[in-house]
C-alpha positions in Angstrom: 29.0 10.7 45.0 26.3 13.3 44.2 24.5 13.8 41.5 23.2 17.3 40.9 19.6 17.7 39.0 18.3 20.7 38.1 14.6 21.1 37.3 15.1 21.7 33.8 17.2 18.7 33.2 14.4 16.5 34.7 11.0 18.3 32.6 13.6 17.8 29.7 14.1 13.8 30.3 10.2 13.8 31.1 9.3 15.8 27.8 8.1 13.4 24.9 8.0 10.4 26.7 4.7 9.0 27.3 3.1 5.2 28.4 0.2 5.0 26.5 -2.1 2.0 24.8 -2.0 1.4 21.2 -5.4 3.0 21.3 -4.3 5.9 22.4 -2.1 5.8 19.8 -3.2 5.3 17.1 -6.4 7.9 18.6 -9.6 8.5 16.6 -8.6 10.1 13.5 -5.9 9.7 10.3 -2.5 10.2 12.0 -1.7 9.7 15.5 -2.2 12.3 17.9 1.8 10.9 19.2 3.4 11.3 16.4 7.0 12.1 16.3 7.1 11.8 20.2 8.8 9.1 22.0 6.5 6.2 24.2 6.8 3.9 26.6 5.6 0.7 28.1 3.5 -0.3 25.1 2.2 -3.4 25.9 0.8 -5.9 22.9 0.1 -9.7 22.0 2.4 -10.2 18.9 -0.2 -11.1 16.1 1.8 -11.2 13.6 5.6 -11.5 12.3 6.9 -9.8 9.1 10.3 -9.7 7.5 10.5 -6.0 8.9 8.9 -5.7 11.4 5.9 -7.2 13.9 2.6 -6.1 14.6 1.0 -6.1 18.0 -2.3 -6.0 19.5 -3.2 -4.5 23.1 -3.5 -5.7 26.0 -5.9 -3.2 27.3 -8.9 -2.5 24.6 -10.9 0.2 25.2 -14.8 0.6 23.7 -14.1 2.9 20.8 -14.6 2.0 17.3 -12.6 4.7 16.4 -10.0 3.7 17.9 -7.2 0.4 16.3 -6.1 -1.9 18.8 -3.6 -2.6 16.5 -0.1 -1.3 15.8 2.9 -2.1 13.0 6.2 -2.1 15.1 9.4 -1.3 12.6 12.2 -3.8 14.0 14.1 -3.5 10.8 16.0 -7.0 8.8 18.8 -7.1 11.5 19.4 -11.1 13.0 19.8 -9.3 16.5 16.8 -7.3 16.3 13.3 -7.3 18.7 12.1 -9.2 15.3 13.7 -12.2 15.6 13.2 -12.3 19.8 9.7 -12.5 19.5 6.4 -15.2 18.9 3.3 -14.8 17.9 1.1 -15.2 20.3 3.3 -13.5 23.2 2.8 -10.6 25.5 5.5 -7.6 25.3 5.9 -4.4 26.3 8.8 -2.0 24.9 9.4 1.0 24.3 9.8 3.4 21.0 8.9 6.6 19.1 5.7 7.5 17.3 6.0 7.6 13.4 3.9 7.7 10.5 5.2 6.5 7.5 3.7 5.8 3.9 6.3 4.2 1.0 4.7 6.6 -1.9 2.9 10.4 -1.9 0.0 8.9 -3.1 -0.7 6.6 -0.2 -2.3 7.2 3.4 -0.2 7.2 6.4 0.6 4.2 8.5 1.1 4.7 12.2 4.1 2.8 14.0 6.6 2.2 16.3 9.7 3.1 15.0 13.2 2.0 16.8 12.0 -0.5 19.3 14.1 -1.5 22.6 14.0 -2.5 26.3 12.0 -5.4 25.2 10.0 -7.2 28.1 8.4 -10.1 26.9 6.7 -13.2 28.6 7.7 -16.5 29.3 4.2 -18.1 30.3 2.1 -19.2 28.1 1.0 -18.3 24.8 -2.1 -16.3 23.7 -4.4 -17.2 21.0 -5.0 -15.0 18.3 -8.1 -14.6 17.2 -8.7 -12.4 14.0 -11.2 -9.8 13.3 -13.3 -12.0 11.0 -14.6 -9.6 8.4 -17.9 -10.9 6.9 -21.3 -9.7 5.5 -22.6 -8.7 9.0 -18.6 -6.8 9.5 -17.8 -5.1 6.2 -17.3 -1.6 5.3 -19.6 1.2 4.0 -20.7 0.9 0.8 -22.2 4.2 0.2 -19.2 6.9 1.4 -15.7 7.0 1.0 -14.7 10.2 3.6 -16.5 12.6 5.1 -14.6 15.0 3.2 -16.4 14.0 0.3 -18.9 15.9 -2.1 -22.1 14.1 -3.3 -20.1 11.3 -2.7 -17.3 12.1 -5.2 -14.2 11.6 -4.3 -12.7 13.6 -7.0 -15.3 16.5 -6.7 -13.2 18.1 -4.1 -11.6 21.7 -4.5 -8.3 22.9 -2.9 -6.7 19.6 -2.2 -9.7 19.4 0.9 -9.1 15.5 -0.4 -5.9 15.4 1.9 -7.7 13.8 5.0 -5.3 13.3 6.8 -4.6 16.9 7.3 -7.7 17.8 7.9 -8.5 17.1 11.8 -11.3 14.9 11.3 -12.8 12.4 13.7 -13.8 8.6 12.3 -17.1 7.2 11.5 -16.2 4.0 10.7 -19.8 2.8 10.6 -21.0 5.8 7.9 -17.5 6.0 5.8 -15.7 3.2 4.0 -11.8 4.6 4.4 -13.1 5.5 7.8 -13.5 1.9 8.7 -10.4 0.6 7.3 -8.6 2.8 9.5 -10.1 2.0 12.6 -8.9 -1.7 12.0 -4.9 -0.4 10.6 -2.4 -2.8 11.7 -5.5 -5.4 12.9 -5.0 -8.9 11.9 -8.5 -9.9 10.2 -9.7 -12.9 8.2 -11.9 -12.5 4.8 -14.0 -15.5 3.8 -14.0 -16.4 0.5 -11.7 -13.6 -0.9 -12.2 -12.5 -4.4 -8.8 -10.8 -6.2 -9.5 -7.6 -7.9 -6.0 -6.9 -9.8 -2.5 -8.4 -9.8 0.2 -7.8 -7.2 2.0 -4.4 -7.1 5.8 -4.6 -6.4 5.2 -5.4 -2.3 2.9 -8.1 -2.7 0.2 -6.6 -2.3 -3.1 -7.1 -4.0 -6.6 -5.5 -3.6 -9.4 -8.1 -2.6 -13.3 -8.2 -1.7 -14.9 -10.8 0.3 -16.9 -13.2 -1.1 -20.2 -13.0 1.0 -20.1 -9.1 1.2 -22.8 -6.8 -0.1 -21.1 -4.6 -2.7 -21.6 -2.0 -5.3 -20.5 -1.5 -8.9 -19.9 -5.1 -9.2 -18.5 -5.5 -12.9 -19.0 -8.6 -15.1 -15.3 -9.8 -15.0 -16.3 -10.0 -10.9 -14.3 -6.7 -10.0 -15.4 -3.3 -8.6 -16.3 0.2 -11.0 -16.2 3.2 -8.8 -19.9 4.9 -9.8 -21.0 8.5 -8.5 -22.4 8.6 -5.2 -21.1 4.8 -4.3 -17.6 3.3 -3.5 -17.0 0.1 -3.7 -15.8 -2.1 -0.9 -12.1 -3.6 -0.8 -9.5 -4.2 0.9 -5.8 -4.4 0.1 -3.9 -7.8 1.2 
């Protein structure tokens, strides 16, 4: 039996489907370079395990600190799904599509692998993880939030220029404070000492500074008042 393959029909299986490292990515700016398009052979140590989903860090780093070596991998809740096949600690590779997602208009993107499958995972021994320990000497800018800003201000920007993520920009994590929390997005880090700045929102989450970090507009209940021409440092757990 023969099977007859036209050009066409094999650029349009080849189309959108790419191997690449979670550097690549995630790439050097707000919003993947990849996204919407399908990927292949993405190879991670699982770091972590969520109820919906795992996160993975590569296999192959590369040198730039623009680049996340990290990456949040939607499995979904299902019993059956990659999930629940998975430790931390273990090497995988699978395969998925590029998405960026974000749970309200006002938030920044989140860059993941959506609809994971052909999971290939190892059976030898585990890998430690070792978390980015964020500390005085690794904390983020104090002085600038984007580069998109105006004296500083945030809020000083015309014509909704404040949309980063639209706006092609490269990262300078070491110069701009959203900047470096970025480069690390999906990382798993450690804070010493943590300080809570609020309560929980309806996820969980709450925002934090570390302990020993240097930090601006320190307020005397122990939070963080955003003052022109700084930012204060945080970080949202």
């Amino acid at each position: 039996m023969f099977i007859k393959l036209t050009v066409a029909t094999v650029l349009a299986a080849l189309i959108g489907t790419k191997a690449l490292t979670i550097a690549e990515i995630q790439g050097t700016g707000f919003n993947s370079p990849y996204a919407g398009q399908a990927v292949t052979d993405v190879s991670g140590v699982v770091t972590a395990i969520g109820p919906s989903g795992i996160w993975i860090r590569s296999t192959k780093p590369d040198k730039d600190e623009r680049t996340s070596e990290s990456v949040y991998v939607f499995t979904g809740t299902s019993k059956t799904s990659i999930r629940t096949q998975v430790v931390v600690g273990q090497t995988i590779t699978i395969d998925g599509k590029v998405e960026e997602y974000r749970s309200s208009k006002d938030y920044l993107y989140l860059t993941e692998i959506t609809g994971p499958k052909n999971l290939r995972a190892s059976n030898g021994t585990l890998q430690t993880v070792k978390p980015i320990v964020l500390d005085r000497k690794n904390q983020p800018p104090t002085q600038l939030y984007t580069s998109l800003d105006t004296n500083g201000d945030i809020f000083a920007i015309p014509n909704n220029a404040s949309l980063i993520e639209t706006s092609g920009v490269k990262l300078e994590p070491s110069k701009y404070g959203l900047d470096f929390w970025e480069s690390l997005e999906g990382e798993l880090v450690t804070i010493k000492k943590p300080i809570s700045l609020g309560f929980p929102n309806s996820y969980g989450d709450f925002w934090v500074r570390g302990g020993d970090w240097k930090v601006t507009g320190e307020n005397g209940r122990g939070g963080l008042t955003l003052i022109p021409g700084q930012f204060p440092v945080l970080h949202q757990l």
